[in-house]
C-alpha positions in Angstrom: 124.8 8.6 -33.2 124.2 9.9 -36.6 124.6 6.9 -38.3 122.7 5.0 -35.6 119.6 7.0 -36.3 120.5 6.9 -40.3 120.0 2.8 -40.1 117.7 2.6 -37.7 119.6 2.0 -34.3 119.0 3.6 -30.8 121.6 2.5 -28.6 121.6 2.6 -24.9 124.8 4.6 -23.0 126.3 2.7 -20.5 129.8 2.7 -19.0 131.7 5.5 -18.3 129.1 7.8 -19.7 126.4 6.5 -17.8 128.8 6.5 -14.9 129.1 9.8 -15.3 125.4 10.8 -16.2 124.4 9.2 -12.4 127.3 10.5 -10.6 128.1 13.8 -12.4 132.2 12.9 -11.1 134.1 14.7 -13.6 137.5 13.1 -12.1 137.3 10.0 -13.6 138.2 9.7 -16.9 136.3 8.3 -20.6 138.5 6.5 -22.4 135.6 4.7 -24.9 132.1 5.3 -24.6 130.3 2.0 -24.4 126.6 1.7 -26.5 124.5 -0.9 -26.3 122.6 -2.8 -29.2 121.2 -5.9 -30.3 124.0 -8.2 -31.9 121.8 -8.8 -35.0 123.0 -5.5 -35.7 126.6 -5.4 -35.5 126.9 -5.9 -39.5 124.7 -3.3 -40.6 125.7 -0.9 -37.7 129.5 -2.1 -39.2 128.6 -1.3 -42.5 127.6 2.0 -42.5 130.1 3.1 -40.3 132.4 2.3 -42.9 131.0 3.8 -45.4 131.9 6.5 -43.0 135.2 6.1 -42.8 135.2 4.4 -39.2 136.8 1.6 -38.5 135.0 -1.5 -37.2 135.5 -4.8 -36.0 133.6 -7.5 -33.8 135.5 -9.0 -30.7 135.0 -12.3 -29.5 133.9 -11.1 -26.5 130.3 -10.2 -28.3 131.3 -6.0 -28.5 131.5 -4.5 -32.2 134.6 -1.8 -31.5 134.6 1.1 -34.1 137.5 3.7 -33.9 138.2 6.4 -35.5 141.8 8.7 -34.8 141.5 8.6 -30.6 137.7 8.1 -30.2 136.7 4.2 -30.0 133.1 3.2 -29.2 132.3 0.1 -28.4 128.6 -1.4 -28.7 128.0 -4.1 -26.4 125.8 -7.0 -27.8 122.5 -6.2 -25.4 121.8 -10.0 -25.4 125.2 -11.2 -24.2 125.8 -7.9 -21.8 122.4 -6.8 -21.1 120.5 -10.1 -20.9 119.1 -10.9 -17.3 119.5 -7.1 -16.3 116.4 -4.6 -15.7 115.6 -2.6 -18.6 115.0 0.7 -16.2 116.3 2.6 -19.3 116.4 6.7 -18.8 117.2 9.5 -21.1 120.0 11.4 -21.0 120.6 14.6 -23.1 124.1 15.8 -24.1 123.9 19.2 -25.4 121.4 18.7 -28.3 121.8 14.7 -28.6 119.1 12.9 -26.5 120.1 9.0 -25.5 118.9 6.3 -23.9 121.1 5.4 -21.1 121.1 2.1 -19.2 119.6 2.3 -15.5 121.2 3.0 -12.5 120.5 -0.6 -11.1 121.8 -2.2 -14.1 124.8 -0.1 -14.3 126.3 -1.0 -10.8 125.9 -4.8 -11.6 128.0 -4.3 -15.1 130.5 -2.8 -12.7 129.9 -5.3 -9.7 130.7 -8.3 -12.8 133.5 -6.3 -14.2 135.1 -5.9 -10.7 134.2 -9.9 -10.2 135.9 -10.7 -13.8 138.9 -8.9 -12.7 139.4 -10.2 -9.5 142.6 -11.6 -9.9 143.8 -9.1 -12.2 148.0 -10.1 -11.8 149.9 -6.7 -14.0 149.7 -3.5 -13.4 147.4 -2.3 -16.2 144.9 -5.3 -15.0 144.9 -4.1 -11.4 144.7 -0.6 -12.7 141.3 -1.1 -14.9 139.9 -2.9 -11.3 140.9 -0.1 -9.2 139.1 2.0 -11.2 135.9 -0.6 -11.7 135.6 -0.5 -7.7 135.8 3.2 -7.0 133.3 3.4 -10.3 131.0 0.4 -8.4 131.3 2.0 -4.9 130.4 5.5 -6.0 127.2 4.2 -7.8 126.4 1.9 -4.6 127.0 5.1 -2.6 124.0 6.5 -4.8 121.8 3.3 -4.5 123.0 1.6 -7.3 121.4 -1.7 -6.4 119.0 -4.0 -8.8 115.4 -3.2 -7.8 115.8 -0.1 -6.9 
């Protein structure tokens, strides 16, 4: 987040952190934290996270991944990800970091697509990651996680 702010870049929390922020369920578990930004972005965000020493790369599937030891974040391009969904953002605040973090609404329909994208998930570790995407999806439903609301 340093770096964000550094070049200029608020990114909005989504995935398991949001999921988390809503729900406050401390049994599932983070294994990236998911950022959103603008794809016009992804090579300055890229660059000075290397000068950093944090690894980066840009997926096909419009994400820009940066690892470093066990923590990867991935930002999401908000255009590709983000496009046609409300932009109810709120603010979170993580001990003394403060962060935008995508709306409820919008959150349950990235996890209603993931689950949809999955669907026919045919190995373990597939049907695994949608197991997890519906309980995620159900518990924010449960909290009226629904567009327009």
């Amino acid at each position: 987040m340093d770096v964000c702010r550094e070049i200029g870049v608020e990114p909005v929390a989504s995935g398991s952190v949001a999921f988390l922020a809503y729900t406050k369920n401390q049994d599932f578990s983070v294994n990236d934290i998911d950022l959103s930004c603008s794809e016009a972005e992804f090579a300055r965000l890229s660059d000075a996270l290397n000068d950093h020493g944090i690894e980066c790369k840009v997926t096909p599937w419009h994400v820009l991944q940066s690892l470093r030891g066990d923590l990867k974040v991935e930002f999401d391009s908000s255009e590709f990800w983000m496009n046609d969904l409300p932009h109810d953002d709120e603010s979170l605040q993580i001990q003394d970091l403060q962060i935008r973090v995508v709306g409820l609404g919008a959150l349950t329909e990235l996890y209603r697509r993931g689950l949809h994208a999955t669907a026919d998930s045919v190995d373990e570790i597939a049907q695994s990651k949608h197991d997890a995407l519906k309980a995620k999806y159900d518990a924010l439903l449960a909290l009226g996680g629904v567009i327009g609301t």
